[in-house]
C-alpha positions in Angstrom: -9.7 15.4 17.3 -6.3 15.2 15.7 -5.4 17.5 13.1 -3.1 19.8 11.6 -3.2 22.2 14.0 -3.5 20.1 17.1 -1.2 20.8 19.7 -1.0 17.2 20.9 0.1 16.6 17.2 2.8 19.3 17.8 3.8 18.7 20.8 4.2 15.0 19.8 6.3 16.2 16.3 8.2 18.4 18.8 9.9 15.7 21.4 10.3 13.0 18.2 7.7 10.4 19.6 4.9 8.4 18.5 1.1 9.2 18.5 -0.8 5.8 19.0 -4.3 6.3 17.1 -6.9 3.2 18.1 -9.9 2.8 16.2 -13.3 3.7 18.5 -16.3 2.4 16.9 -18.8 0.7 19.3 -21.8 -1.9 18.7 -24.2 1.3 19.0 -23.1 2.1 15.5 -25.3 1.0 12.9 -24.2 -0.7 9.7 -26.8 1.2 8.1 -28.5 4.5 8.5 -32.0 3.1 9.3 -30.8 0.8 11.6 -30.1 1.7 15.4 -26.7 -0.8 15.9 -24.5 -2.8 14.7 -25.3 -6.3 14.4 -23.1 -9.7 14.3 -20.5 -7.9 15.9 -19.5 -6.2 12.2 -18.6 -2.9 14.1 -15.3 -4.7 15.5 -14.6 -6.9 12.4 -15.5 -4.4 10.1 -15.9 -1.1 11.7 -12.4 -1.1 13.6 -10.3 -1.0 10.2 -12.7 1.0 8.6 -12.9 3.7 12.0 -8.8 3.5 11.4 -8.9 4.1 7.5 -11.2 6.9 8.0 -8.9 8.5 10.7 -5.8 8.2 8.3 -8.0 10.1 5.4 -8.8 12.7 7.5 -5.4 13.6 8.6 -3.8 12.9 4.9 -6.1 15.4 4.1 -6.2 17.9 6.7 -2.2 18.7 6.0 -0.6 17.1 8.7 2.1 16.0 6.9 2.9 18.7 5.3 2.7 20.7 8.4 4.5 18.5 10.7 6.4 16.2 8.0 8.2 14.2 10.7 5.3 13.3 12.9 5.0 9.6 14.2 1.6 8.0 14.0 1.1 4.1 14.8 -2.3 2.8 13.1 -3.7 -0.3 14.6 -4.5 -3.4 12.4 -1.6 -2.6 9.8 -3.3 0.4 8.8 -6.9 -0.5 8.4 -7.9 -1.0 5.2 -5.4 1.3 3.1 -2.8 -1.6 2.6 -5.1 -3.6 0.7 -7.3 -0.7 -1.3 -3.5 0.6 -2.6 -5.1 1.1 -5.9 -8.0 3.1 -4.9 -6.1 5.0 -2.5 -3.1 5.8 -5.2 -5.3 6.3 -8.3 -8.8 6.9 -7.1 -7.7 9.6 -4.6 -5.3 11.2 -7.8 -8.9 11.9 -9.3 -9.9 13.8 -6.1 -12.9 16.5 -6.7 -13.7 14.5 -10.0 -16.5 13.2 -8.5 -17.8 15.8 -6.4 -19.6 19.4 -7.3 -20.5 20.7 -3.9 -16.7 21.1 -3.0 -13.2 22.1 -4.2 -11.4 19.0 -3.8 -9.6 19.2 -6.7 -8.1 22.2 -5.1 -7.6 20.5 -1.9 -5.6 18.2 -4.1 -3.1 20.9 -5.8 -2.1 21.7 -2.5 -1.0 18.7 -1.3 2.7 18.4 -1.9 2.8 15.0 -2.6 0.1 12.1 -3.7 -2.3 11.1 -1.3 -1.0 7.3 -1.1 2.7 8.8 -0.3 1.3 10.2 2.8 -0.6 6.9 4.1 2.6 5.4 3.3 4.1 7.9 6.5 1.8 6.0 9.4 3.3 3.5 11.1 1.0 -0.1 11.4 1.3 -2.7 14.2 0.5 -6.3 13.4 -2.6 -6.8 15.2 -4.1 -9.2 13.1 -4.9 -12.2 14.3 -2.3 -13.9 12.3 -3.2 -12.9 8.9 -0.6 -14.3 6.6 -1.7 -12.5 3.5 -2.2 -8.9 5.3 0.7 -8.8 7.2 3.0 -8.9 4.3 0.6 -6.8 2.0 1.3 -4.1 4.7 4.8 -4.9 5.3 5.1 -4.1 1.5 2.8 -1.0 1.7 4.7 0.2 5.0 8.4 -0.8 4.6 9.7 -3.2 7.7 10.6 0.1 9.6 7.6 1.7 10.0 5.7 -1.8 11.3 5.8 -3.0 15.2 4.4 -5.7 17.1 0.9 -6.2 18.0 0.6 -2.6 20.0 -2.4 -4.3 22.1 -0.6 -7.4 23.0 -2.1 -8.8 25.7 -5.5 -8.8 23.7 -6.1 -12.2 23.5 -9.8 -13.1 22.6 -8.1 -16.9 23.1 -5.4 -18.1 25.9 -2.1 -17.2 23.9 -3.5 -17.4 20.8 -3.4 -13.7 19.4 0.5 -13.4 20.1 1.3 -17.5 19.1 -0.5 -16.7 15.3 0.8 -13.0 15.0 4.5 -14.6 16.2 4.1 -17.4 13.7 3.3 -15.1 10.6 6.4 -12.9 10.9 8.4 -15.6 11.8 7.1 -17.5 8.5 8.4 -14.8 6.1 11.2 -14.1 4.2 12.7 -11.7 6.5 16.3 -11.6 7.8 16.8 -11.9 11.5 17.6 -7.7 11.8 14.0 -6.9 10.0 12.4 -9.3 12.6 13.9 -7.7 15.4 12.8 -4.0 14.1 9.3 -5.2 14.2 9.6 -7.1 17.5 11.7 -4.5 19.1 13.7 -1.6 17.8 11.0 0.5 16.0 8.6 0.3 19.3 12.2 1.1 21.2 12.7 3.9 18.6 9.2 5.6 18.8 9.0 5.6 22.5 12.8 6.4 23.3 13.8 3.6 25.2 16.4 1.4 25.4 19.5 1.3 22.8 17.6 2.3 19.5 15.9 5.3 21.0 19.2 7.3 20.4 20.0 8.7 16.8 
């Protein structure tokens, strides 16, 4: 498990590169607790971003970031479902311990040194998804251009081509200058795993 104190999280926070954190939930999870699996397939369309949001949560609040402020972590499917659930993220997790007894959250809360959004807003997101006009640029606002890259399972293609024609055709549809394109397609992976021009301060 990554966490604050993980030594694959330090050693990655100590030679500058990036952590890549897929989602892993499988069909054998159940939807809901009296059932023994998924069904319909809702633990990939559902449970992936969900298994990723999760993740994030747990490592917001675990400290990582205040530990290891500069650490690199690229979420898959432009960061599960925080992007979209800003509000409750920002202002729901601002309330934190209001709603529970049983623990000291709100103290958990007082020692973070910033919000709780402002640390979701430290992952890094790739664009895996499917060509999702509307969610790619409600993460590219929620992320900023250069913490986004491209698709990070590209060659995933459930259809011949079509994963990286629609993903291509969404960036290349927004209002984005030809450098911010070529962060996304290029320079930030470059950056995070040190290769090639960008790699170097």
């Amino acid at each position: 498990m990554l966490h604050a104190g993980s030594s694959v999280a330090e050693a990655a926070a100590r030679r500058d590169v990036g952590i890549w954190l897929p989602p892993t939930r499988f069909a054998s999870s159940p939807d809901y607790l009296t059932e023994e699996k998924s069904h319909y397939e809702i633990w990939w369309t559902f449970g992936w971003p969900y298994d990723t949001s999760v993740a994030m949560a747990r490592l917001v609040f675990s400290g990582l970031f205040d530990r290891l402020p500069d650490i690199k972590i690229i979420t898959h499917h432009m960061g599960g479902m925080i992007p979209y659930l800003e509000g409750r993220v920002g202002y729901g997790w601002d309330q934190l311990g209001t709603r529970t007894t049983d623990e000291d959250y709100a103290a958990l809360r007082r020692s973070l040194k910033k919000r709780p959004v402002d640390y979701f807003r430290c992952f890094y997101a790739d664009t895996a998804l499917f060509g999702a006009l509307a969610g790619t640029k409600c993460g590219l606002d929620f992320f900023g251009v250069d913490h986004v890259v491209f698709s990070s399972d590209t060659p995933f293609e459930p259809e011949a081509g079509l994963y990286c024609r629609e993903t291509i055709r969404v960036i290349e549809s927004l209002d984005l200058t030809v450098d911010e394109k070529d962060r996304i397609y290029q320079q930030n992976a470059e950056r995070l795993l040190k290769i090639g021009a960008t790699s170097t301060p």
